[in-house]
Every structure is written in structure tokens, then in C-alpha cells.
C-alpha positions in Angstrom: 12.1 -16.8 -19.1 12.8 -16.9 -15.5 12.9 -20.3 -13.5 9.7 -22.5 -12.7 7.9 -20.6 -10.3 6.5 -21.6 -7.1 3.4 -22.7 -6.1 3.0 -19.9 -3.6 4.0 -17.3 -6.5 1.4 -18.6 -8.7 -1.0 -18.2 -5.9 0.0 -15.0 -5.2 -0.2 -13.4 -8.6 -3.2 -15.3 -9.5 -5.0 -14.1 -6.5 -4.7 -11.0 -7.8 -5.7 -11.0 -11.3 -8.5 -12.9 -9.9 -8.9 -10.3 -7.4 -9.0 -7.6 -10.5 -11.4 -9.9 -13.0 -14.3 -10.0 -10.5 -14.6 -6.2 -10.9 -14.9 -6.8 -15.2 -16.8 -10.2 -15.3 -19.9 -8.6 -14.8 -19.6 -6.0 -17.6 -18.3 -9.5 -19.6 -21.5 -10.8 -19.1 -23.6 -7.6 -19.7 -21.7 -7.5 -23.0 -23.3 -11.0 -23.8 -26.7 -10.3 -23.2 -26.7 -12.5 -19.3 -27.6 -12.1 -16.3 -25.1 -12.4 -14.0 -24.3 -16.1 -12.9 -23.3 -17.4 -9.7 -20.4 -17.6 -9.5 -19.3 -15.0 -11.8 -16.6 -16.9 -13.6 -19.2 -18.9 -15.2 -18.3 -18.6 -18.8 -15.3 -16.4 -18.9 -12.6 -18.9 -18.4 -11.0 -18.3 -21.8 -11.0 -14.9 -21.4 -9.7 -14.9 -18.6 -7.1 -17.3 -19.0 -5.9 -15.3 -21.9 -5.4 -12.3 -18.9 -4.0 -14.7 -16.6 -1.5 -16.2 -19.4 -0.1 -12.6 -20.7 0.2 -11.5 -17.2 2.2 -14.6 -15.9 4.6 -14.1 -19.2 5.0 -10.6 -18.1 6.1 -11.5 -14.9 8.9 -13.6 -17.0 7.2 -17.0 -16.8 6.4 -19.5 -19.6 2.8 -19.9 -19.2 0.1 -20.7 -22.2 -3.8 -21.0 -22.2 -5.3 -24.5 -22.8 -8.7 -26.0 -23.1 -10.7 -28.5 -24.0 -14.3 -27.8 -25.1 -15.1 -30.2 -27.9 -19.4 -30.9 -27.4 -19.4 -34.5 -26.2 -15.5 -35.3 -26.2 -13.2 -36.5 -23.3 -11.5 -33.1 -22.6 -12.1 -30.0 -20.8 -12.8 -30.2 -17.2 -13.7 -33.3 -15.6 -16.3 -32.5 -12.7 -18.9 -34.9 -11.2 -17.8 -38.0 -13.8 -19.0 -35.8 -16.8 -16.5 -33.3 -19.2 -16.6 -29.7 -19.0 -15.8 -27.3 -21.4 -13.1 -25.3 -19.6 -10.1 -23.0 -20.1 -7.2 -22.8 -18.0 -3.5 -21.8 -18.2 -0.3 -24.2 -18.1 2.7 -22.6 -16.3 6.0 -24.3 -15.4 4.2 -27.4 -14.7 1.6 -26.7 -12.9 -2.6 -25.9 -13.8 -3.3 -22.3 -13.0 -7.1 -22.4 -12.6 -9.2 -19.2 -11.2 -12.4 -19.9 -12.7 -12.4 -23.4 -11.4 -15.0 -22.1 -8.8 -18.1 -22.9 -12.0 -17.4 -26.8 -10.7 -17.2 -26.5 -7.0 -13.3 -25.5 -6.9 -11.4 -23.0 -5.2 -11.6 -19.6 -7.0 -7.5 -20.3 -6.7 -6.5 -23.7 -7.7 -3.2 -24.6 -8.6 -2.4 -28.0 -9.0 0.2 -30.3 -11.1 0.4 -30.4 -14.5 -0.9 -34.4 -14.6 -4.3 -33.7 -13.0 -6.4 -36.0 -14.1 -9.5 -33.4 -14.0 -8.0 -31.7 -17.1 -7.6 -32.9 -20.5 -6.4 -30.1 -23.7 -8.4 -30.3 -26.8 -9.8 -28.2 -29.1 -11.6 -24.4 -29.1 -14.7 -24.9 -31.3 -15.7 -21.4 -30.9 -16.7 -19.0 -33.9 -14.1 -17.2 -34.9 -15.9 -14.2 -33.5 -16.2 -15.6 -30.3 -12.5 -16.1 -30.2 -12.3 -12.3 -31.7 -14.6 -11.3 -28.3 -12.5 -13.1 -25.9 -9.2 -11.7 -27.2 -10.6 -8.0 -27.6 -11.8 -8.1 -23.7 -8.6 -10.1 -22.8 -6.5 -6.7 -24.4 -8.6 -4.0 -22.8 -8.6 -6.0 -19.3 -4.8 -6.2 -20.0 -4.8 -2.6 -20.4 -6.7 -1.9 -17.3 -4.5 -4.4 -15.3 -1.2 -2.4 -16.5 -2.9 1.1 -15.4 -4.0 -0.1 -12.1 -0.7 -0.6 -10.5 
């Protein structure tokens, strides 16, 4: 793996898988059964911090997903003095956010690795739940690697 990488880089390539995601959330949510929520990262941050993850390792950085989204525990997202259920992805120590838009955030963030608004936990998903996310996560992947 290459050196930490920037701020700005992280921005950058975030940006655009960000950029790339709000063209597939929709069909994410069709898939599901909802109507489309407002913003339209509501409830695909693992998903798409699986994406974000493989594409940041691809671009030779050590990045990993992490969450926190145990019902009623101390970890996730911290937002308005109550936990969240969230997903987001560690890189070279910083937070790589870009669903962090569901709580008011920037539909960018990236911020140190010691933020206090994130805590890792546990995924208590169904195992088929985890099968979904990692199933759209590879075709998105797919489609990200055709586009360019």
C-alpha cells in the first residue's frame, strides 16, 4: 500500500464514487421495496461503504468499512445526542463518510480518525442482508470499473 493519503485525495475520489452512487441508490431502494428517501443515501451506507472501501484499496490505499449498528448501544453515528446506526470507511486515519448527509452532514465528510460522532461496533444484520449489500456492492464495483 501506498502512503497515507491526503485529505484532498480522499475528497477527491470520494466525490466521485459519490458522484457514481446517486445514479444506483435509487434502483437500491426499488430493490427493497421503498420509496425513495430524501436524501437518497438513507440506508445504503454499508453498501456503499463496501464500494467506497474496495475502490480506495484499488487506488493502493489501506482503507476498511466500519460500523456500529447495535439497537440501543453507544456506537454508530452520534447525531443530535442519540446513536445512529451507520457505516462508514476508515482510511489512513481519517473517516471517509458520503452518506453522512442521512444526519445533516456534508454528502463528503472527511474528518480524523478520533471523531467523537463515530464509534465501531457490531453489524446485526441477517446474514442475507449482509449477502444483499455485498451482491450490489460487486455489481456497483463492476459498473464503477466499466465507466472509466
Amino acid at each position: 500500500m501506498s502512503a497515507a493519503p491526503s485529505r484532498q485525495e480522499l475528497t477527491r475520489i470520494a466525490g466521485d464514487v459519490r458522484r457514481f452512487l446517486e445514479g444506483l441508490w435509487p434502483e437500491w431502494h426499488a430493490l427493497r421495496g421503498r420509496a425513495l428517501p430524501d436524501p437518497l443515501s438513507l440506508g445504503t451506507c454499508q453498501t456503499t461503504s463496501l464500494l467506497l472501501a474496495t475502490v480506495l484499496r484499488e487506488h493502493g490505499f489501506d482503507a476498511a468499512v466500519a460500523q456500529g449498528n447495535a439497537p440501543g448501544a453507544t456506537e454508530g453515528y452520534l447525531h443530535d445526542g442519540i446513536w445512529h446506526g451507520h457505516a462508514w470507511v476508515k482510511c489512513g486515519g481519517w473517516i471517509v463518510d458520503i452518506c453522512a448527509d442521512q444526519y445533516g452532514g456534508p454528502p463528503v465528510s472527511i474528518s480524523p480518525s478520533d471523531d467523537p460522532r463515530y464509534r465501531t461496533g457490531r453489524d446485526t444484520a441477517y446474514e442475507s442482508a449482509k449477502r444483499q449489500r455485498q451482491e450490489l456492492a460487486s455489481s456497483a464495483l463492476e459498473a464503477w470499473r466499466k465507466r472509466r
